[in-house]
N, C-alpha and C positions, 0 to 999 in steps of 0.2 A: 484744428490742431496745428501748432506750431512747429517750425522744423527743427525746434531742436525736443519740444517735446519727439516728438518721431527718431529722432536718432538718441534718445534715452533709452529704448527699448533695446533689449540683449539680444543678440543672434541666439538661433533657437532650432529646432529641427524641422524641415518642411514639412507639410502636413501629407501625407500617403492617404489617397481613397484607398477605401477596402480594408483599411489595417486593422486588426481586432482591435476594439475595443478593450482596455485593461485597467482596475480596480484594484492601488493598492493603501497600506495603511504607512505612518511613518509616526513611531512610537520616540516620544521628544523628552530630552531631562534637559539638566541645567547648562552640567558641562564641568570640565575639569582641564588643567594646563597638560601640556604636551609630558609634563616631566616637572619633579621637583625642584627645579632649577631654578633661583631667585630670577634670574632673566625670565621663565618661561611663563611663572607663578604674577611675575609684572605685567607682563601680556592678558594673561585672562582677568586679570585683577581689575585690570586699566578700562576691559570692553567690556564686563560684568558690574562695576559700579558706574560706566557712565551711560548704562540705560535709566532712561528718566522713570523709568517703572520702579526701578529699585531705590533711587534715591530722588525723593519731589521736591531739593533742594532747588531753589533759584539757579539758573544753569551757570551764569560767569561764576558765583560766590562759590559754587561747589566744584569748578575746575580749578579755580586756585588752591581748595579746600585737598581737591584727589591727587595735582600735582605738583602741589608746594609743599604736602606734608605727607599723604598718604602711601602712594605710589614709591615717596623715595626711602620709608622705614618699614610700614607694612610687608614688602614681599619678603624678606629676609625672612622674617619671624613666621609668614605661611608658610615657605616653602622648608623651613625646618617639620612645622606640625604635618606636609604634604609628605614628606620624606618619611617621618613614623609610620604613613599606615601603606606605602605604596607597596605592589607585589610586583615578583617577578614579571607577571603579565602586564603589568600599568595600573594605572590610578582603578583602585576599586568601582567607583562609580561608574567607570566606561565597561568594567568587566561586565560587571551586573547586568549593566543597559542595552549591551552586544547580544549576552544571552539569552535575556528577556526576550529581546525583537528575532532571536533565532529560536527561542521554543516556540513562543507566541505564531510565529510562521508552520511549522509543525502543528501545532496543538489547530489551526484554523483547517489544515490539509487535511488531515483529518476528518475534520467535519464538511469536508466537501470543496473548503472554500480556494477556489485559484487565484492568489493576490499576493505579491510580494512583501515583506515586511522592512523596512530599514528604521534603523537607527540612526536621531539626531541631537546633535546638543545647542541650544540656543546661545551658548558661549562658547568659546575656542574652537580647537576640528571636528571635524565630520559635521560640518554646520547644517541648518536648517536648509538656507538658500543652495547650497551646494547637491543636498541629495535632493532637493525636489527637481535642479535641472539634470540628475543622473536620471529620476524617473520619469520624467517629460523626455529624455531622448531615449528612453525602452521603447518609448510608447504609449506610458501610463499615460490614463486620461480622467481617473478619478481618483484623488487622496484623501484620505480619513488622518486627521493632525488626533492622535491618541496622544495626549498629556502622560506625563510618569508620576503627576501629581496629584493624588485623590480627591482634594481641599483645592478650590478655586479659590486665586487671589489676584489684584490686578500684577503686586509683581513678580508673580512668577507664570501661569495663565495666560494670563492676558500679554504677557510679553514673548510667549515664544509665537499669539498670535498674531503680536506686531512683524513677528521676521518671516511670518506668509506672506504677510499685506505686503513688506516690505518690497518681495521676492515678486510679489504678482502684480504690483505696479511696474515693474519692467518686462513683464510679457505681456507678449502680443495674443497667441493662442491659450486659453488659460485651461486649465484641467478644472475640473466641478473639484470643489471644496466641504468639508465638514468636519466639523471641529467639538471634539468630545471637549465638556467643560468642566464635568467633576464626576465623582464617583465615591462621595466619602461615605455614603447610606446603602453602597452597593450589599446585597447579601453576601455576597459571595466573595466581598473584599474585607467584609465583616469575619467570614465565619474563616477565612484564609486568615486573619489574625489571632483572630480566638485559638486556633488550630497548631500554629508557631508555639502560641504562649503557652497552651496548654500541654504540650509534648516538650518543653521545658520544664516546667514545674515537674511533671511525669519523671525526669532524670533528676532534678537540682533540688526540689521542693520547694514550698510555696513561701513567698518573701512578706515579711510583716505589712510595709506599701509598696503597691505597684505606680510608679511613675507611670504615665505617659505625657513623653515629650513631643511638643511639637514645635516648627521653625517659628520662630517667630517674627512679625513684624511692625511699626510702628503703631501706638494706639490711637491716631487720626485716622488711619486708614479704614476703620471699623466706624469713627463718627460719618465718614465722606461715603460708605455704603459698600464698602467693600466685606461680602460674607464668610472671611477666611474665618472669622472668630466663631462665629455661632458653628459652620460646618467641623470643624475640629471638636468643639465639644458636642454637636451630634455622634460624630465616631465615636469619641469618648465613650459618651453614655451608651450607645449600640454594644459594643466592646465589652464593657463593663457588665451590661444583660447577659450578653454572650457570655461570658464568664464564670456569672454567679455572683458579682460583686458588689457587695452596698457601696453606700457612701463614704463612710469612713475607711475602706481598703484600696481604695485609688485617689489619683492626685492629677487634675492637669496641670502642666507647667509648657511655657515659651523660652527657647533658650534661643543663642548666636544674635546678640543684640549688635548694634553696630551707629557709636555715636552716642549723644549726651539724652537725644530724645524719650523720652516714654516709648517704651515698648507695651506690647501686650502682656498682662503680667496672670498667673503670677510667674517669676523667673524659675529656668529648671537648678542653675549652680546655690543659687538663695535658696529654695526651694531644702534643695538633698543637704545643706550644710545646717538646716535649721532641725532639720529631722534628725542626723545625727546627734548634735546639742541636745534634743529633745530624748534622747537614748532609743531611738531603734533601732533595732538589731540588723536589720538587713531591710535591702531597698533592691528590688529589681525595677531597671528603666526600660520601656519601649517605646519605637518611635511610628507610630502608626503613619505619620505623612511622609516618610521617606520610604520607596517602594525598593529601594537599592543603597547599599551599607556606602557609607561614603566617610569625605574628612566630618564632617558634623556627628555621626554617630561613632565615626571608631574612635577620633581623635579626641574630640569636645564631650562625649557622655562618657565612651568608655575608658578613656585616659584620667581627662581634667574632672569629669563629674563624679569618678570614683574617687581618687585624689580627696575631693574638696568634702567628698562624706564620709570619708573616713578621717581624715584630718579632725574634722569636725568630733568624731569618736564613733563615728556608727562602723560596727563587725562587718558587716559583709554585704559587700554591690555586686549585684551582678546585671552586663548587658544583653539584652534578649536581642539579638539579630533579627537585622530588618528581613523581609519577605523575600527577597532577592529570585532564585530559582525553584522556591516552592514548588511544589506542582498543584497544590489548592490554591494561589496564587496565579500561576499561569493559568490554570481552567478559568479564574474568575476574570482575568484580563480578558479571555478567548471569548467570554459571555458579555461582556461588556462591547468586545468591538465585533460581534455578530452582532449587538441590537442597534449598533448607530451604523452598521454597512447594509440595513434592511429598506429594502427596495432597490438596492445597487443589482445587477445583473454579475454578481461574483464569484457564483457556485456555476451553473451551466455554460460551457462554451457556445459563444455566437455561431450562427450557422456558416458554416464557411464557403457555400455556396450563394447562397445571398450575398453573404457579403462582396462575391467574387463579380457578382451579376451587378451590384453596386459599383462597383470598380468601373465597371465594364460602362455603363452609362457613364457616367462622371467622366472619362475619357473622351469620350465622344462628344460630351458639351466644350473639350478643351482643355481638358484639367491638367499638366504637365504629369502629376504623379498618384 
């Protein structure tokens, strides 16, 4: 190894013989800016389009592309749509995500399990790399990377598990790893949907089509082998049994396109303005891939995609809220990340006399701590 490979590595916390052992999870979304601030909306804007996961542009041709033209008209206009849906508490998606990773902790204590839970976002604060060196200096020594993504795709997946890699190419002592990669056929993430929708309709009544929208992303990425397509209309159809519903009283659609390319089609704003045109009376949308209400579903469905179907002439949209703090929802998160923490030592506390006895050896061959 080389010395400057060697001095790329982070300062890090010394290793302690004897120290329990400890088991936690770190529950990951996208990320959202600090604030609706055109300056802060540039920021995330800037580090969220130049992961090569999300855009497979040639890298020179697409920096001139993000900051010749994007980065300087883009944030204005997001951080107007970021302003519509922000709360007193901050950007919705960090609410959500906070919550999540604080029931999710509860709902595991519960069940026996002693493991801390944090929340991270792959872009902007509370970053991936940042809480994994707060739980490397607890003492964590095993993380479970929980997606907030049901549907694997390389760019959203696979890139919050570039900023593991990223994180543990600069340490020395690394913590054991495992990494949940989907969950879109889960039962339990199935019947927590079905369960939203169905205590909706219960108050609001039942909509002539039900949309369901999902994120969409370019339709190369489905030829080059990426299974975000097929696992989205899995859920779909699971959904849809769940339900009770044929063919003809649902709709998948892909919305939040971005750039001139083909996207996965068919489009969600095309979609709901054809159906208007078409005279239906009412369109309820849900977004089964977003696990927490964000700019994409308050702003883009329940603003612009009401707008555009009723302009179109259809009576009445209504948005079904995403899953966010359900409590069928958290129990199926809690069942999901008990079956990928299985084998982990995370329910019983180590012996602490052993361990003590261990210490105690290890010292004696030399060990400083």
């Amino acid at each position: 190894m080389s010395s400057n490979q060697i001095g790329a590595f982070a300062k890090e916390p010394s290793f302690v013989h004897g120290q329990v052992p400890r088991t936690a999870v770190l529950y990951c979304n996208l990320g959202t800016p600090d604030s609706p601030s055109t300056a802060d909306v540039r920021r995330f804007l800037g580090e969220f389009l130049s992961d090569h996961r999300v855009v497979e542009i040639p890298r020179i041709l697409w920096w001139l592309i993000l900051h010749g033209i994007i980065l300087r008209f883009r944030p204005a206009k997001s951080a107007a749509k970021y302003a519509s849906i922000w709360t007193p508490e901050g950007s919705p998606l960090k609410v959500w995500t906070e919550k999540q990773a604080k029931l999710l902790q509860g709902w595991l204590g519960q069940r026996g399990y002693q493991v801390p839970v944090r929340y991270a976002m792959r872009y902007g604060s509370t970053s991936i790399p940042s809480q994994l060196d707060a739980l490397k200096a607890e003492g964590v020594t095993r993380v479970l990377i929980m997606p907030a993504y049901p549907q694997y795709s390389a760019t959203t997946t696979a890139s919050l598990f570039d900023a593991v890699y990223t994180w543990a190419a600069k340490v020395r002592n690394l913590p054991e790893l495992r990494f949940v990669n989907r969950y879109h056929d889960d039962a339990g993430y199935i019947a927590a949907l079905a369960g939203s929708i169905q205590r909706y309709w219960a108050t609001h009544g039942q909509p002539d089509q039900l949309v369901m929208s999902f994120h969409g992303v370019p339709e190369r990425t489905l030829a080059l082998g990426d299974p975000y397509h097929c696992e989205c209309f899995k859920t779909a159809r699971l959904l849809a049994q769940a339900l009770g519903l044929n063919q003809e009283q649902f709709k998948v659609t892909f919305q939040s396109r971005l750039g001139r390319a083909k996207w996965l089609e068919p489009y969600t704003e095309p979609t709901l303005i054809a159906l208007g045109k078409a005279g239906v009376r009412r369109v309820d949308v849900v977004c089964p891939g977003f696990t927490s209400d964000c700019l994409e579903t308050l702003e883009e469905i329940s603003m612009e995609g009401r707008e555009a179907f009723v302009h179109a002439g259809g009576k009445e949209f209504h948005y079904i809220p995403c899953l966010n703090d359900d409590p069928a929802w958290i129990t199926a998160l809690c069942g999901i990340t008990q079956q990928h923490l299985a084998g982990w030592p995370a329910q019983t506390p180590p012996d602490a006399q052993a361990l003590a006895v261990s210490r105690t050896a290890a010292l004696a061959l030399g060990a400083k701590q």
